[in-house]
PyMOL Python script that loads the backbone (N, CA, C, O; Angstrom):
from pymol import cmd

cmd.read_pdbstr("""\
ATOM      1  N   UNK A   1      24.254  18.305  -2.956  1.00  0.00           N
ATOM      2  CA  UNK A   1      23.011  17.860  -3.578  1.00  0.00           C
ATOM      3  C   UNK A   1      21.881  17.957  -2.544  1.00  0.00           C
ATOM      4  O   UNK A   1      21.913  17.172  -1.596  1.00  0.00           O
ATOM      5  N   UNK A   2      20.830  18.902  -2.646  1.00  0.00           N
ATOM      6  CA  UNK A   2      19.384  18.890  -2.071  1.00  0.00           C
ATOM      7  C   UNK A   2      18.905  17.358  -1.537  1.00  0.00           C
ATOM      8  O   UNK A   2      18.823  16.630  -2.526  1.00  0.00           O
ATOM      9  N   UNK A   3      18.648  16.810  -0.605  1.00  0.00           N
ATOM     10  CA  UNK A   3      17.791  15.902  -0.488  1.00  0.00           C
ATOM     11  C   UNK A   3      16.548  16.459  -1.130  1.00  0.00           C
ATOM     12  O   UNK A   3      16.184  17.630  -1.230  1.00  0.00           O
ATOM     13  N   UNK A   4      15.709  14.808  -1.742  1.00  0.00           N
ATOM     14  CA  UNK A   4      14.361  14.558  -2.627  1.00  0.00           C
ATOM     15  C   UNK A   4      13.848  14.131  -1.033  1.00  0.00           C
ATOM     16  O   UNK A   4      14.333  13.703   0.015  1.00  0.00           O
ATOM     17  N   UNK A   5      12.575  14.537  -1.581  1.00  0.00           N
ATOM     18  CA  UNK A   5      11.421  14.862  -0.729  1.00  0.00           C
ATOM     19  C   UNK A   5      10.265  13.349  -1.509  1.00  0.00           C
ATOM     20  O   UNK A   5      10.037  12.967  -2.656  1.00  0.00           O
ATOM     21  N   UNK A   6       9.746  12.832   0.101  1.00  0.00           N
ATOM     22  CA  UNK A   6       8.790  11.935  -0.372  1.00  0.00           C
ATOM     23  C   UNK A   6       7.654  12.085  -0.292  1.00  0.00           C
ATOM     24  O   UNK A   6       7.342  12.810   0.653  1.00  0.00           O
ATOM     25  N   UNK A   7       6.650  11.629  -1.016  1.00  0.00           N
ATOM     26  CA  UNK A   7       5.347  12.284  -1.108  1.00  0.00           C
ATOM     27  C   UNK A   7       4.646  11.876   0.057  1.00  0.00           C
ATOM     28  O   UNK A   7       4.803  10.786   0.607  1.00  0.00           O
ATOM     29  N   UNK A   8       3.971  12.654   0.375  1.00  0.00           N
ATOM     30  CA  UNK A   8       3.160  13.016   1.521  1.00  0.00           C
ATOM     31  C   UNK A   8       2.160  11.763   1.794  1.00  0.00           C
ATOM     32  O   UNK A   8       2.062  11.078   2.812  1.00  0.00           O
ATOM     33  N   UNK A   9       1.288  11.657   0.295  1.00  0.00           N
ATOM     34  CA  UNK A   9       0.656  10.395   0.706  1.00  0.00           C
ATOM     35  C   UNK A   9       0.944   8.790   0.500  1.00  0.00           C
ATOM     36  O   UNK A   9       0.206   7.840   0.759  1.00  0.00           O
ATOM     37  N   UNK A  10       2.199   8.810  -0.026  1.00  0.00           N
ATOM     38  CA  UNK A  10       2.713   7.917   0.128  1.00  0.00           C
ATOM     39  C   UNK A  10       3.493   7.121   1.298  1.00  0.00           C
ATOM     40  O   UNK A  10       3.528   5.893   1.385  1.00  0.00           O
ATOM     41  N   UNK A  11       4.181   8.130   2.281  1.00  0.00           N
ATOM     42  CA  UNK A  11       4.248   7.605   3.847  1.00  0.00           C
ATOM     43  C   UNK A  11       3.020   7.615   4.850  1.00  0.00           C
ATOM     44  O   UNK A  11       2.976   7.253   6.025  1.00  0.00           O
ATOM     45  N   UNK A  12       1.856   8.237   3.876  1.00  0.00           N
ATOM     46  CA  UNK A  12       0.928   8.075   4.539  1.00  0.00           C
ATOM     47  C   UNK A  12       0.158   6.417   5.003  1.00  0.00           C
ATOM     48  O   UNK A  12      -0.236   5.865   6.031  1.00  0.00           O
ATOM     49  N   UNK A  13       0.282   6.051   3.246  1.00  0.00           N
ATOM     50  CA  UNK A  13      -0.589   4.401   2.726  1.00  0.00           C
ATOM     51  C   UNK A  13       0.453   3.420   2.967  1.00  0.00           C
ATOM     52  O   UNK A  13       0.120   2.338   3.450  1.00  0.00           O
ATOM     53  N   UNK A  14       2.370   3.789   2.539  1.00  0.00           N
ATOM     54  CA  UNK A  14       2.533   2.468   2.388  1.00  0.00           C
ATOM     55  C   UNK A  14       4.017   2.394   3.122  1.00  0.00           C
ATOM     56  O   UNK A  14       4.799   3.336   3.253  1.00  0.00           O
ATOM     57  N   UNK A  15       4.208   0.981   3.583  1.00  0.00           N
ATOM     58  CA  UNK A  15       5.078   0.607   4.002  1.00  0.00           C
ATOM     59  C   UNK A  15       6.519  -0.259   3.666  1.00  0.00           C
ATOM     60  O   UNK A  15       6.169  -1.437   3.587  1.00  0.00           O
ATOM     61  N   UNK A  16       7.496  -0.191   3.513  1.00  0.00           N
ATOM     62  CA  UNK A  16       8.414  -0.855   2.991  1.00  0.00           C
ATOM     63  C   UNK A  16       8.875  -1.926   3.544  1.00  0.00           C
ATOM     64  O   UNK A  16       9.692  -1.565   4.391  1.00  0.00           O
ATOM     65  N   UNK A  17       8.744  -3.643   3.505  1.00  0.00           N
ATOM     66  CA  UNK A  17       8.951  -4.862   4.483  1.00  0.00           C
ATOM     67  C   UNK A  17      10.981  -4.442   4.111  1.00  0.00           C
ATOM     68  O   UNK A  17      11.674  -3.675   3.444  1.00  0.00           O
ATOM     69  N   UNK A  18      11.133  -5.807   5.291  1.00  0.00           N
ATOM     70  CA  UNK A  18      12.651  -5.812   4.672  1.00  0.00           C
ATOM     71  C   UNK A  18      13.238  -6.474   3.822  1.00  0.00           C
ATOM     72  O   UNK A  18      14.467  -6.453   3.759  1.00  0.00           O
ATOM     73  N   UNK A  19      12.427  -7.257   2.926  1.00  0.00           N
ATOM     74  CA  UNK A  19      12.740  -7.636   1.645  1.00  0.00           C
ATOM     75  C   UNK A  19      12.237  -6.577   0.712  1.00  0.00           C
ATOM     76  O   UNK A  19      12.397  -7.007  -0.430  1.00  0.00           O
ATOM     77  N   UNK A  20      11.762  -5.519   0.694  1.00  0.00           N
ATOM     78  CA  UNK A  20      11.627  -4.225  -0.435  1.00  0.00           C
ATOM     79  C   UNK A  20      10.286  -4.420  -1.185  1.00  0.00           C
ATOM     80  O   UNK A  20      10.094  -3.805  -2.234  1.00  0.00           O
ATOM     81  N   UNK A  21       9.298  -5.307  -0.647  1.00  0.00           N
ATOM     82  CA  UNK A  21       8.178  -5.025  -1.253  1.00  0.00           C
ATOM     83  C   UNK A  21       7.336  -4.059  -0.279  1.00  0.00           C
ATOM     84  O   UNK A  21       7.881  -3.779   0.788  1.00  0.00           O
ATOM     85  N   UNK A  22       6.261  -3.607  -0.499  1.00  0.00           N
ATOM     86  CA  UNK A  22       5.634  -2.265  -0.119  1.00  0.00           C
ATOM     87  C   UNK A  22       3.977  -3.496  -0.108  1.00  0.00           C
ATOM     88  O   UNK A  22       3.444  -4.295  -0.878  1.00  0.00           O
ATOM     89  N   UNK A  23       3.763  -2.977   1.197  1.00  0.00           N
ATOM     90  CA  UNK A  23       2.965  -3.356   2.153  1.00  0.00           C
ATOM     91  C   UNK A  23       1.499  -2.705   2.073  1.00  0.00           C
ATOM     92  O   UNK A  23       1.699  -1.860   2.945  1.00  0.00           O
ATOM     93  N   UNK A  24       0.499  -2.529   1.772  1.00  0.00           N
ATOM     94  CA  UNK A  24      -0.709  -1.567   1.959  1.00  0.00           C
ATOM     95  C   UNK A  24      -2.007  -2.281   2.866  1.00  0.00           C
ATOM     96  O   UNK A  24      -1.872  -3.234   3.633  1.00  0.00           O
ATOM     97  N   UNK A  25      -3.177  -1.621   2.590  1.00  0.00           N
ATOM     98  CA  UNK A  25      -4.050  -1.886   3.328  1.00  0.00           C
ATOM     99  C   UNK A  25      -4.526  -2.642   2.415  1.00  0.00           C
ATOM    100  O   UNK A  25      -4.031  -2.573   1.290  1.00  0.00           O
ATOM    101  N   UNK A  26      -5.625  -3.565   2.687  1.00  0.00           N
ATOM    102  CA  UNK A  26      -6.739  -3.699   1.659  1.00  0.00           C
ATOM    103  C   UNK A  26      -8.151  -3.130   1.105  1.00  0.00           C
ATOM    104  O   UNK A  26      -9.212  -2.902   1.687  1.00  0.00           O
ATOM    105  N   UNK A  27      -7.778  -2.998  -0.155  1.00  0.00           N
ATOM    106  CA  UNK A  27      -8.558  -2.274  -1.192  1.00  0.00           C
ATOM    107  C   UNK A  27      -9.903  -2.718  -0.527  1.00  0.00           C
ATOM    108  O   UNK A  27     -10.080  -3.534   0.377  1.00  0.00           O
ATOM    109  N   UNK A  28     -10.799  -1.961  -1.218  1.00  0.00           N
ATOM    110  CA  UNK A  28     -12.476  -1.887  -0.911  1.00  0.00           C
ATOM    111  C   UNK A  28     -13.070  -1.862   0.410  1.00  0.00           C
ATOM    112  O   UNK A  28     -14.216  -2.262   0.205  1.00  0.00           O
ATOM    113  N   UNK A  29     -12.959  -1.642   1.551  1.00  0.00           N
ATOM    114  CA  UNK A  29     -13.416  -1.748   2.519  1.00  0.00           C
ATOM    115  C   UNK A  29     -14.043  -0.290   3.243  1.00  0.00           C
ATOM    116  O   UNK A  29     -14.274  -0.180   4.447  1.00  0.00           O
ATOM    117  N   UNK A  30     -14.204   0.526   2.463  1.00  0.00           N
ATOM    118  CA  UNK A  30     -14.141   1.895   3.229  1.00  0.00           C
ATOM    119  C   UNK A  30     -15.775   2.212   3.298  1.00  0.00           C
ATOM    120  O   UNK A  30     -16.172   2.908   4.232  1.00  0.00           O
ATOM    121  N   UNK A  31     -16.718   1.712   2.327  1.00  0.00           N
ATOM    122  CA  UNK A  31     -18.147   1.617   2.598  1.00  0.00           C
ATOM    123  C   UNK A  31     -18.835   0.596   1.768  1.00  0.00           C
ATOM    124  O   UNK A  31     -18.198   0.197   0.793  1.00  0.00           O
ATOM    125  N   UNK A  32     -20.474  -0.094   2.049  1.00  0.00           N
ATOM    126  CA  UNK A  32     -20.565  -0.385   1.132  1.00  0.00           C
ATOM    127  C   UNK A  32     -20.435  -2.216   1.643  1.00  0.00           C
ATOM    128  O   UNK A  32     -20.460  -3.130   0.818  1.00  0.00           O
ATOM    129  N   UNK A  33     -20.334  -2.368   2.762  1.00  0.00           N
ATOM    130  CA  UNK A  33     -19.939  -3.872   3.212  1.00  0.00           C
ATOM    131  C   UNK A  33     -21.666  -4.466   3.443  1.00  0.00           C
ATOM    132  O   UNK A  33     -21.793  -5.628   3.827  1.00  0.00           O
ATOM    133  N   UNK A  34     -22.525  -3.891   3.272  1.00  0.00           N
ATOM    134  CA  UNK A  34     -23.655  -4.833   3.467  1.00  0.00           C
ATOM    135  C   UNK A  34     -23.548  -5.935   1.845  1.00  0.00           C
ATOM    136  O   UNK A  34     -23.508  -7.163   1.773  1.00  0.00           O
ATOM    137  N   UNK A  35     -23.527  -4.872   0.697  1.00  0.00           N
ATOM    138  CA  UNK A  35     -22.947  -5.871  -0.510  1.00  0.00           C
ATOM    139  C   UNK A  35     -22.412  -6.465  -0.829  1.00  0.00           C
ATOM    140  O   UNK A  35     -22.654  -7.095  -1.858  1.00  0.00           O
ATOM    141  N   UNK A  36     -21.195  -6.627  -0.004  1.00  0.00           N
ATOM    142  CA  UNK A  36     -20.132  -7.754  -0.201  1.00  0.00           C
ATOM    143  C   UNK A  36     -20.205  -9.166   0.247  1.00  0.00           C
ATOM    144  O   UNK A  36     -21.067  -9.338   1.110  1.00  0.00           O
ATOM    145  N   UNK A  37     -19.686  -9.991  -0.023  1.00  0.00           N
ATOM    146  CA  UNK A  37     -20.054 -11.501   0.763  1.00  0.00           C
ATOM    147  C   UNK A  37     -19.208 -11.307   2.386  1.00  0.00           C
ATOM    148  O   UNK A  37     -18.632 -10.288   2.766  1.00  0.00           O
ATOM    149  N   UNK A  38     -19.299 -12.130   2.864  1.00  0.00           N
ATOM    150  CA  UNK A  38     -18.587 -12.202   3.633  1.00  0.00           C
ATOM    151  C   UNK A  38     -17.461 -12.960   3.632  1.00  0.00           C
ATOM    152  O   UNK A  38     -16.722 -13.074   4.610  1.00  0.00           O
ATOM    153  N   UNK A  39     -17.213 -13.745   2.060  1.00  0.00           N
ATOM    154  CA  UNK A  39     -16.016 -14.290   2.096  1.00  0.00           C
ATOM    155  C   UNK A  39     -14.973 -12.814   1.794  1.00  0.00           C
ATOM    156  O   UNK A  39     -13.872 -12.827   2.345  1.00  0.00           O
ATOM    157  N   UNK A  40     -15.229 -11.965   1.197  1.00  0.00           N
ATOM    158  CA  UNK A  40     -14.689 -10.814   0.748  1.00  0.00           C
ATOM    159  C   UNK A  40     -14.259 -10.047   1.859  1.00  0.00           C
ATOM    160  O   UNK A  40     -13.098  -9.640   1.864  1.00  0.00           O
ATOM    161  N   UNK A  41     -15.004  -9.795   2.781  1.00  0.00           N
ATOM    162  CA  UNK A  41     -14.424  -9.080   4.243  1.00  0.00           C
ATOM    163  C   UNK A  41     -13.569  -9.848   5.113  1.00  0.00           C
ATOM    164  O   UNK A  41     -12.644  -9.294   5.706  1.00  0.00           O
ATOM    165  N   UNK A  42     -13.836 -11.248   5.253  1.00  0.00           N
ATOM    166  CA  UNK A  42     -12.627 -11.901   5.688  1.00  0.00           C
ATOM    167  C   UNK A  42     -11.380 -11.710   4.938  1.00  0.00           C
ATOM    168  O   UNK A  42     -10.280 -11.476   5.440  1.00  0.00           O
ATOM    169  N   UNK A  43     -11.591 -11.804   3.964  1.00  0.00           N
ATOM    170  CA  UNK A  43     -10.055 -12.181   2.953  1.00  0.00           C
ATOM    171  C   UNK A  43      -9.478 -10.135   2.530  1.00  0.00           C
ATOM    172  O   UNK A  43      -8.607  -9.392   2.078  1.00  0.00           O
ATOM    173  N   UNK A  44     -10.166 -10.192   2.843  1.00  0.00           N
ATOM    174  CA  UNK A  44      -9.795  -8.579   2.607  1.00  0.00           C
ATOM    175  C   UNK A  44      -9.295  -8.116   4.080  1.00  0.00           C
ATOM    176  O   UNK A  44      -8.964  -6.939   4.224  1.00  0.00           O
ATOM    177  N   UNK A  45      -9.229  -9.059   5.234  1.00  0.00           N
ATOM    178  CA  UNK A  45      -8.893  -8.108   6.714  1.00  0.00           C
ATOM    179  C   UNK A  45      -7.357  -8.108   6.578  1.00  0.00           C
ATOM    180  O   UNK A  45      -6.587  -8.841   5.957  1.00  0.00           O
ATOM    181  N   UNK A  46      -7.085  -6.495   7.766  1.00  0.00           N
ATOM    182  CA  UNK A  46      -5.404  -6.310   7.518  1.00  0.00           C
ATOM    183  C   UNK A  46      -4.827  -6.211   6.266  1.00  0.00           C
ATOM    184  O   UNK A  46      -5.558  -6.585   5.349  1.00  0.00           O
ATOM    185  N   UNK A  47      -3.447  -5.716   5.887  1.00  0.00           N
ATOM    186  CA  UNK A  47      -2.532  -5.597   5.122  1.00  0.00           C
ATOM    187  C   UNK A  47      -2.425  -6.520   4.013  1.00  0.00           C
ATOM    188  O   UNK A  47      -2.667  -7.702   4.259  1.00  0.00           O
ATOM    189  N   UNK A  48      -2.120  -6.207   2.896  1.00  0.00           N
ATOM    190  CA  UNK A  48      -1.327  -7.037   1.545  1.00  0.00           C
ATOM    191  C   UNK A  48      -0.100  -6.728   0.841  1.00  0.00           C
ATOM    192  O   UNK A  48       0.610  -5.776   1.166  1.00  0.00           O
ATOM    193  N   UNK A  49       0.136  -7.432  -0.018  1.00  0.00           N
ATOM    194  CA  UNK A  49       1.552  -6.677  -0.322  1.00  0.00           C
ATOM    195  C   UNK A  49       1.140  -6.343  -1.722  1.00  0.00           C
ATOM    196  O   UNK A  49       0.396  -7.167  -2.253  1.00  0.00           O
ATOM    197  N   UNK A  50       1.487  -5.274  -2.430  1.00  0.00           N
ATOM    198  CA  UNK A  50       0.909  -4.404  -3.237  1.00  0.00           C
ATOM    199  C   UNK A  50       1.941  -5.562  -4.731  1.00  0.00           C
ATOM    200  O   UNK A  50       3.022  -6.138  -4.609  1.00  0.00           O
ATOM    201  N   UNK A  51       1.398  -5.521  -5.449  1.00  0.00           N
ATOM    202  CA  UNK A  51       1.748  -6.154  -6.840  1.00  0.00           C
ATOM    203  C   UNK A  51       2.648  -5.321  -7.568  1.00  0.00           C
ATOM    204  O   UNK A  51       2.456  -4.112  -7.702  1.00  0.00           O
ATOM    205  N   UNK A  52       3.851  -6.075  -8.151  1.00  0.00           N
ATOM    206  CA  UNK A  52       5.080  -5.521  -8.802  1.00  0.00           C
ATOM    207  C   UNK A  52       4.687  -4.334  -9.494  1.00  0.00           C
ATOM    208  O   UNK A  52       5.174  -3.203  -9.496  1.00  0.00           O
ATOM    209  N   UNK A  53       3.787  -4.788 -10.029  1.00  0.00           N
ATOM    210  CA  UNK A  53       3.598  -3.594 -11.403  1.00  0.00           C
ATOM    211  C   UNK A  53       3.226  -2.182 -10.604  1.00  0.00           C
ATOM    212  O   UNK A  53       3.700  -1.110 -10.981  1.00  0.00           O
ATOM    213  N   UNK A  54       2.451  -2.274  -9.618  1.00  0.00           N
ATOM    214  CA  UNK A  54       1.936  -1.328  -8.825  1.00  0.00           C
ATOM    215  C   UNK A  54       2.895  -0.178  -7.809  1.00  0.00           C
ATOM    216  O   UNK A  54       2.718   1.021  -7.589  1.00  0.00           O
ATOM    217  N   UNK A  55       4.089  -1.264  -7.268  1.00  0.00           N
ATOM    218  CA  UNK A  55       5.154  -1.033  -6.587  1.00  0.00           C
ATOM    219  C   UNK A  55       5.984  -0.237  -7.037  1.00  0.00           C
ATOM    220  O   UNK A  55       6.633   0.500  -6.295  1.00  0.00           O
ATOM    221  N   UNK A  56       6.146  -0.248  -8.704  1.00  0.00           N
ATOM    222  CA  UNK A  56       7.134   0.340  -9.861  1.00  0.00           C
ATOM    223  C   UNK A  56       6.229   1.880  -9.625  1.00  0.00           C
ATOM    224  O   UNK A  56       6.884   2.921  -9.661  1.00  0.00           O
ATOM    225  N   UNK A  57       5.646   1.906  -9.533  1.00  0.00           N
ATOM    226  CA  UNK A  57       5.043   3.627  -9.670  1.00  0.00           C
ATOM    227  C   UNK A  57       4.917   3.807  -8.209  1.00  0.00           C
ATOM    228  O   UNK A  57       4.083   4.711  -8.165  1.00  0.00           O
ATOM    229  N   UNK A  58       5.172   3.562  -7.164  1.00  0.00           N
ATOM    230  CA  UNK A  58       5.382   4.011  -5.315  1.00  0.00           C
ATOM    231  C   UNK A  58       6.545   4.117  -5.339  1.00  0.00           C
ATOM    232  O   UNK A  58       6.935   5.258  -5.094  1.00  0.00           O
ATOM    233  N   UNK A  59       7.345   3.345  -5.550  1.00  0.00           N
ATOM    234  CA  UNK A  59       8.863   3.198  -5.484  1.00  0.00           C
ATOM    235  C   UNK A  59       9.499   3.908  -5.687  1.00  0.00           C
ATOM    236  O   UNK A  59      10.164   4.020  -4.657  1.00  0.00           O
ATOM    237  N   UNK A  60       9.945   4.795  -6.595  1.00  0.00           N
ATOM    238  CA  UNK A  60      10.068   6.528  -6.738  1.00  0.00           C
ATOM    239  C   UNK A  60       9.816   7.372  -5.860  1.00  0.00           C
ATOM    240  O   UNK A  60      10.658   8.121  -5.363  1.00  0.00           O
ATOM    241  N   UNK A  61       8.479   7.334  -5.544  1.00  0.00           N
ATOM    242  CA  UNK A  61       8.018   8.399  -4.790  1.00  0.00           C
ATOM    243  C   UNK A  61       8.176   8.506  -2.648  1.00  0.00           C
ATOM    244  O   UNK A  61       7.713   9.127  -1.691  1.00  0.00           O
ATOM    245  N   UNK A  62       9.324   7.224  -3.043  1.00  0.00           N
ATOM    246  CA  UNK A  62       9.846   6.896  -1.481  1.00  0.00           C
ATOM    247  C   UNK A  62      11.318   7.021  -1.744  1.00  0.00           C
ATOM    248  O   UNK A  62      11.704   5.882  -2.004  1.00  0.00           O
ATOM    249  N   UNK A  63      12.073   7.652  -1.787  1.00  0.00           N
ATOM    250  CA  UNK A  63      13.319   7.474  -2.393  1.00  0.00           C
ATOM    251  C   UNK A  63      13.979   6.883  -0.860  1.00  0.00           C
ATOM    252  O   UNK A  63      14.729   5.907  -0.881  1.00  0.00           O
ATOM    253  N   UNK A  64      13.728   7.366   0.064  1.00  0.00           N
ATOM    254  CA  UNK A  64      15.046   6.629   1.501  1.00  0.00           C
ATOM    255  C   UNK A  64      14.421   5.844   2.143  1.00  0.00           C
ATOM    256  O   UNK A  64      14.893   5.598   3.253  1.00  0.00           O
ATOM    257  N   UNK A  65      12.739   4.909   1.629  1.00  0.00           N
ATOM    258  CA  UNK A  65      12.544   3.945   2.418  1.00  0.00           C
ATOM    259  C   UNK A  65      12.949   2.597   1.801  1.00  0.00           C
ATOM    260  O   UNK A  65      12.082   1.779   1.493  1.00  0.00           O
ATOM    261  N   UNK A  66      14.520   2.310   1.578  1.00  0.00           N
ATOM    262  CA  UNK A  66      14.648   0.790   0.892  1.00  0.00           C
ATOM    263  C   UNK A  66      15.735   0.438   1.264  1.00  0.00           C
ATOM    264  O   UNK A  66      16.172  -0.666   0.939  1.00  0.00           O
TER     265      UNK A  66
END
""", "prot")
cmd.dss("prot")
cmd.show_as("cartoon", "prot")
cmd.util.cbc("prot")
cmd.orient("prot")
């Protein structure tokens, strides 16, 4: 059997903890921060863990990180 191949930008964005949830950055920060509050850039610094529903469509596309 061929080894499956994982998508490119998916070992790019996300990470697998060792309990099997998948790790990302936080959303919105890439421009655009004079508009935001500053409670939003605090709470948005570093990593989150990406939401079940979200995880179900990455999760596939990592087949040997679990």
């Amino acid at each position: 059997m061929p080894k499956m191949k994982t998508k490119s930008s998916c070992k790019k964005r996300f990470k697998v903890t060792a309990t099997g949830k998948i790790k990302t950055a936080q959303a919105g920060k890439r421009h655009g921060m004079i508009k935001r509050t500053k409670k939003f850039i605090r709470d948005a610094r570093g990593t989150t863990v990406m939401s079940e529903a979200d995880a179900k469509i990455v999760r596939p596309m990592m087949p040997y990180s679990r």
